[in-house]
C-alpha positions in Angstrom: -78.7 -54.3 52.2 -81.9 -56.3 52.3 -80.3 -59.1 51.2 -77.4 -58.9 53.2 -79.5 -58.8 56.2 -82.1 -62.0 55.1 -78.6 -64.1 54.5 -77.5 -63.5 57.9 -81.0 -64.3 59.6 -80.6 -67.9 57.8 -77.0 -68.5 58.5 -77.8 -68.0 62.5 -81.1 -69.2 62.8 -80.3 -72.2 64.3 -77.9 -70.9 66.7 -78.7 -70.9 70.6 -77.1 -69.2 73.9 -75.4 -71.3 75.8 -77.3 -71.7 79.1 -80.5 -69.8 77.6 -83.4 -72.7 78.3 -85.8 -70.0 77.3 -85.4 -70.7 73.4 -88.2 -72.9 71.3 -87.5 -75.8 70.3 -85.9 -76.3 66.6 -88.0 -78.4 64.0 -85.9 -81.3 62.3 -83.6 -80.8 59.5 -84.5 -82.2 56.5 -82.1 -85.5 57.4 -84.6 -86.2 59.8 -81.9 -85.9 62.5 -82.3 -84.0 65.5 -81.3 -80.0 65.2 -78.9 -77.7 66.7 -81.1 -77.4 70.0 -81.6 -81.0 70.5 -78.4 -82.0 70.7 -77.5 -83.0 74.4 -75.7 -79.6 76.5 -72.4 -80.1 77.9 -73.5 -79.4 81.5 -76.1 -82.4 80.9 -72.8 -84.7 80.2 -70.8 -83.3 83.6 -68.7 -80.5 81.6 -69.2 -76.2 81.5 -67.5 -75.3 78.4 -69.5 -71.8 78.9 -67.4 -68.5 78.5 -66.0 -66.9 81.7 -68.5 -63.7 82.5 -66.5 -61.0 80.1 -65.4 -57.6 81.9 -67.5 -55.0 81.9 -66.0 -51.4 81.2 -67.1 -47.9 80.4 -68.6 -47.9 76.7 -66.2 -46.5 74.2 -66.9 -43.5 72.5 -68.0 -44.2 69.2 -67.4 -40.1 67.7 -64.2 -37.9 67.6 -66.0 -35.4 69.8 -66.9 -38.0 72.9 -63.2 -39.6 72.5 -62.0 -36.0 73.1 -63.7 -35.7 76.2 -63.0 -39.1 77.3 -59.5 -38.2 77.0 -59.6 -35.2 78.9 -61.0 -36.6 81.7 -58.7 -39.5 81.8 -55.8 -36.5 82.0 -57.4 -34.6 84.8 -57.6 -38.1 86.9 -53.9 -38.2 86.2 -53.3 -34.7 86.9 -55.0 -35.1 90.3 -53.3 -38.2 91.0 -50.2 -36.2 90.5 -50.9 -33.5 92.6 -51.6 -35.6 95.4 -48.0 -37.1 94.9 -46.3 -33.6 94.7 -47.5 -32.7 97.9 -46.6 -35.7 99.6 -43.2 -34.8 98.0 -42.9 -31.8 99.1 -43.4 -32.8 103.0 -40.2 -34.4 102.6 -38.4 -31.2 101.1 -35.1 -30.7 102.6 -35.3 -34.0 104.1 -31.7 -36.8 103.8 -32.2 -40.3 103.7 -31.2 -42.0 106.5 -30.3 -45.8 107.0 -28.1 -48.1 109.2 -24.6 -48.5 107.9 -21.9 -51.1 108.9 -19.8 -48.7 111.0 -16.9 -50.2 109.5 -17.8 -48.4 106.3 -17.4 -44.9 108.2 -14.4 -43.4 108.7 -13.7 -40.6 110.8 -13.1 -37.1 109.4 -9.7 -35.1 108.7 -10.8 -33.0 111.0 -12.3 -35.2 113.6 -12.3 -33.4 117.1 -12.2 -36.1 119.8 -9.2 -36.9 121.6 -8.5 -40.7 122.8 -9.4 -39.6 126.4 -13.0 -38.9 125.7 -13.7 -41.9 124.7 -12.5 -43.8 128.2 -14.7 -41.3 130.4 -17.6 -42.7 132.2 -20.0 -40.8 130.1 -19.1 -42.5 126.5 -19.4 -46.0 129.0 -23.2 -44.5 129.6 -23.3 -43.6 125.8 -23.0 -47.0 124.8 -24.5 -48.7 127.1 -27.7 -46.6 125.9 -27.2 -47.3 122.6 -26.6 -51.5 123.2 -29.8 -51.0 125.0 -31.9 -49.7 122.5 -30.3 -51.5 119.9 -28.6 -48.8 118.0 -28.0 -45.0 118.5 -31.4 -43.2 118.4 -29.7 -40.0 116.9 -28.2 -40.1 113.9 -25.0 -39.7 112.8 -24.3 -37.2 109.2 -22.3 -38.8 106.5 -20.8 -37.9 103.8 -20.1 -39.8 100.3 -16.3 -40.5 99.4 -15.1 -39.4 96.4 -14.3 -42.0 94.3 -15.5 -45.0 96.9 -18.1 -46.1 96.0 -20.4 -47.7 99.4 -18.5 -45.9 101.8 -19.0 -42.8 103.5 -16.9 -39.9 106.3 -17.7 -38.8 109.2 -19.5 -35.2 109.6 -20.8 -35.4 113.1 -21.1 -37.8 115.8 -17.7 -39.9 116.2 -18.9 -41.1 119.6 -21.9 -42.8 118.2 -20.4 -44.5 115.3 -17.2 -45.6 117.6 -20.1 -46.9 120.3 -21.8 -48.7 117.3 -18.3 -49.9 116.2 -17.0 -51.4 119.4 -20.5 -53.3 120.1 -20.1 -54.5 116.2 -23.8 -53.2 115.7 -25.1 -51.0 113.0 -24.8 -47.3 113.1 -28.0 -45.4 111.8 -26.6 -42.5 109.6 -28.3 -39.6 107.1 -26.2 -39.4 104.0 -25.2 -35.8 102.6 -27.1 -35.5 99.4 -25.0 -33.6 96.8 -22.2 -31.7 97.6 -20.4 -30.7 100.7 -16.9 -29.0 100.7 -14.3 -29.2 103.7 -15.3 -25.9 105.0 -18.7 -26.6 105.1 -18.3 -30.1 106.7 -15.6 -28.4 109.5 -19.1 -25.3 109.9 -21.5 -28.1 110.3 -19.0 -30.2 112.8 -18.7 -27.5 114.8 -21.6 -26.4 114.8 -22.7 -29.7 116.2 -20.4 -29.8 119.2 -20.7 -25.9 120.4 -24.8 -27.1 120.2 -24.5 -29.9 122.2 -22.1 -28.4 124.2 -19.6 -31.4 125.0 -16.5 -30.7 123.3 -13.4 -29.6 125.6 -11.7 -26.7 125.0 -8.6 -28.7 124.4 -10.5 -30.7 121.7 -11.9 -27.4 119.7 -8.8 -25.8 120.0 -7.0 -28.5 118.1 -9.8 -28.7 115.8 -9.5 -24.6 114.9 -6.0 -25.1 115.0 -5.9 -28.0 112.0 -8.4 -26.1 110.4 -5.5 -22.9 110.2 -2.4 -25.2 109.8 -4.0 -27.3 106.7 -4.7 -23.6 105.2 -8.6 -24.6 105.4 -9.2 -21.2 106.6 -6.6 -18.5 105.6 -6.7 -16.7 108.8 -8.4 -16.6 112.5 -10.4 -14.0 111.7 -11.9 -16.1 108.5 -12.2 -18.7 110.7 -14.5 -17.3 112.9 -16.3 -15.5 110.6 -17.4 -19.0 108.6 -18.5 -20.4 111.4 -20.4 -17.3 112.7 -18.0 -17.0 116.3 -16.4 -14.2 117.8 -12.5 -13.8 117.3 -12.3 -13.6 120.8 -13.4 -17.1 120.9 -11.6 -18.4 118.7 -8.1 -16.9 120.2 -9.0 -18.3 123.6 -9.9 -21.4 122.4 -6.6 -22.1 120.3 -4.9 -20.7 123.5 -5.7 -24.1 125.1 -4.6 -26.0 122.3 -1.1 -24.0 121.9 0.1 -25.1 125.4 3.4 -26.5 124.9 3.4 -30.6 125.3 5.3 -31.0 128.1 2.6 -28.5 129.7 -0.3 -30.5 128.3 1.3 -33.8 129.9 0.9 -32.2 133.8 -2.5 -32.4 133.1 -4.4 -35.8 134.1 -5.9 -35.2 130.7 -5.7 -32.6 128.4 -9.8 -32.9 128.4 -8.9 -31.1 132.4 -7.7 -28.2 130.4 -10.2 -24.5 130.6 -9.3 -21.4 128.9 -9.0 -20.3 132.4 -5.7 -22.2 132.6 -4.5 -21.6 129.3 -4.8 -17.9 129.4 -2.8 -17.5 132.5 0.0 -20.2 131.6 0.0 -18.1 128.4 1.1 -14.9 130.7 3.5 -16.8 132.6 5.1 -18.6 129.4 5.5 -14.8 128.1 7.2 -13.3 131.3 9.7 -16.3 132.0 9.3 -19.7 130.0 12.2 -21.5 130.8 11.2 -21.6 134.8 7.5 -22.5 133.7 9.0 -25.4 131.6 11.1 -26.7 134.7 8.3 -27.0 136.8 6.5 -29.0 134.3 9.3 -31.4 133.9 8.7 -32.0 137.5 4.6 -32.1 137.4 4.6 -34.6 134.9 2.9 -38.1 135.4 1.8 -37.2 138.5 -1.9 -36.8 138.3 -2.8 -33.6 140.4 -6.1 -32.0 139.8 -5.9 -29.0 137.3 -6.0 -26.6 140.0 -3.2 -28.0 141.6 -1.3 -28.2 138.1 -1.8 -24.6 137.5 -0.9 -23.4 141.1 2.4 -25.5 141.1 3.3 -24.3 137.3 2.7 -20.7 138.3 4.3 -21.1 141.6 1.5 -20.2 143.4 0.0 -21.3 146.8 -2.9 -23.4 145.6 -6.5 -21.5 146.6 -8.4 -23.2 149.5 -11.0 -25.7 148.3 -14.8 -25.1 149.9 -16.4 -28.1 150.3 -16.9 -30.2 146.9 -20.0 -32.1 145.5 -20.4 -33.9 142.3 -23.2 -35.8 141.2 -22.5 -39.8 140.3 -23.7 -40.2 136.6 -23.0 -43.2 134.0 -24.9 -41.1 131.2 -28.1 -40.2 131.8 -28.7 -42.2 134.6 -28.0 -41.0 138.5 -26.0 -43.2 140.8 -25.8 -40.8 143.6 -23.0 -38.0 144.6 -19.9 -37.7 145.8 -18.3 -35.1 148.3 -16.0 -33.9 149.9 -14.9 -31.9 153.4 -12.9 -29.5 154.2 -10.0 -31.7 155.3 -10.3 -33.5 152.4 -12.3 -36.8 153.2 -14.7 -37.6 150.3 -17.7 -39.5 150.6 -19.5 -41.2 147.9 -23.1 -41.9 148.5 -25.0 -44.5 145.7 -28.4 -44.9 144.6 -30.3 -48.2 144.9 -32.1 -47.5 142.0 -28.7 -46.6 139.9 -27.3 -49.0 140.4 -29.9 -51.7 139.2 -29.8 -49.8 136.2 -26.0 -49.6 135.3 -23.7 -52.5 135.0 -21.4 -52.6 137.8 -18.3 -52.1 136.2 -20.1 -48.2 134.3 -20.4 -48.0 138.4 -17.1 -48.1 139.2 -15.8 -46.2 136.4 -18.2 -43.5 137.3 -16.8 -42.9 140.8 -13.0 -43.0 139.5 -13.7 -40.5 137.7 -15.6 -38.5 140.2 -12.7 -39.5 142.5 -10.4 -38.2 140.1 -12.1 -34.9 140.1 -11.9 -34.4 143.8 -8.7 -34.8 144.2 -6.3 -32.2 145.1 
């Protein structure tokens, strides 16, 4: 070991630090040439061949015992670190992605509920123009995954949104359905959707409920309203609407005009003499009378006395003014300044048709 040691000393004596101006100086060699330290530095000659400064790290455990403990602190870093993680995860719990889709990738449902008309009423005009303003709808839209296509997706909710989106060529922001979602739990969650907001007609749910029954989605009424958590009673009045035979529907300005008010007692009448109910419609048809006037002259009725009628003048959410009208049936429509430097002028006038339409006997 000893002379291990003294063979080393002599085989580095004459080796110096780079950069260390603190060793002595080395005697000649027996050449009589200069040594190892005189020999001129390569910073003196304009170079720095000196090693980069080497990283510094926590000293390795040299026995099997401070490895061990080493280790185990390394995996309760990790463990932490994964904690943390988990309950950032589980904030999101429940949550569906959402992103904007090209609209052109969604099509609408089987059972999509929204007649043509609904989407030519002044408030779909204020829809969009909300949604052009702020640069896509706010809200999203639910989605669901096609089988077997890949990249494109159906509608669950929110057909006026994606068509608004659509017809200004913009994106439509969506959640996606993760995993599964059958037919009667899309047509639940659809209707569910609509009763919540609150904007469906009666005409439009009732042909919903009744393609739900015709397409054997639901065996029976009764299951029907039991899936989506309704009352029968409901549900028969509602399908009431939708039963009304054609040339019934077509006295109608639109069928969106149509309450369960009028359905239930054209039901009565159809029952006690169809055929004279079915001639009067013949004669109704195409000419654009208000509902009340429709039912009065399909029942044969005198029409009830009007009170004195005022509507408020909306394109969306945004007031333009009201409209009314007196008893001997003038109607004045009052606007807004500020309404209408908020609504393009054309929302405007769509607004008051249909205001106009409203009013009229």
């Amino acid at each position: 070991m000893a002379n291990t040691r003294k063979r080393l000393e002599e085989l580095t004596a004459g080796l110096v630090l780079p950069g260390d101006d603190t060793a002595p100086p080395q005697p000649p060699g027996d050449s009589g040439q200069p040594g190892p330290a005189h020999l001129p530095s390569p910073a003196a000659q304009g170079g720095d061949t000196r090693f980069p400064p080497a990283r510094t790290s926590a000293p390795v455990p040299r026995t099997g015992p401070g490895q061990m403990l080493a280790f185990r602190g390394q995996m309760q870093a990790v463990e932490g670190e994964l904690a943390g993680l988990r309950d950032r995860l589980q904030r999101f719990d429940g949550a569906m992605p959402s992103r904007r889709l090209d609209p052109r990738l969604v099509q609408p449902s089987r059972w999509a509920n929204r007649h043509e008309a609904s989407f030519q009423t002044a408030a779909f005009a204020g829809l969009k123009n909300d949604i052009e303003k702020a640069g896509g709808n706010v809200q999203p839209i639910l989605v669901r995954e096609l089988a077997g296509e890949q990249g494109r997706y159906e509608l669950v909710f929110g057909h006026r949104r994606h068509r608004a989106c659509l017809e200004l060529g913009i994106p439509v922001l969506a959640c996606i359905w993760e995993g599964s979602l059958n037919d009667p739990e899309l047509f639940a969650a659809m209707d569910r959707e609509n009763r919540e907001r609150a904007d469906l007609s009666p005409y439009e749910q009732g042909v919903m409920y009744q393609r739900a029954l015709d397409e054997q989605l639901f065996p029976t009424q009764r299951k029907l309203a039991e899936h989506l958590g309704v009352s029968h009673t409901w549900i028969r009045k509602t399908l009431q609407v939708a039963q009304l035979p054609q040339a019934i529907v077509e006295c109608f300005r639109s069928p969106l005009d149509i309450g369960h008010r009028h359905a239930e007692q054209l039901h009565a009448a159809l029952e006690k003499d169809a055929r004279s109910v079915l001639k009067r419609a013949e004669k109704l048809r195409g000419q654009g009378a208000s509902a009340s006037a429709v039912l009065a002259r399909l029942l044969d009725i005198a029409p009830t006395p009007r009170k004195v009628d005022r509507l408020d003048l909306k394109a969306g959410d945004v007031r333009l003014g009201k409209a009314s009208r007196a008893k001997e049936g003038g109607v004045t429509v009052e606007l807004l300044p500020e309404g209408l430097a908020a609504v393009p002028l054309d929302q405007v006038l769509r607004s008051i048709e249909d205001v106009l339409q409203k009013l009229k006997l």
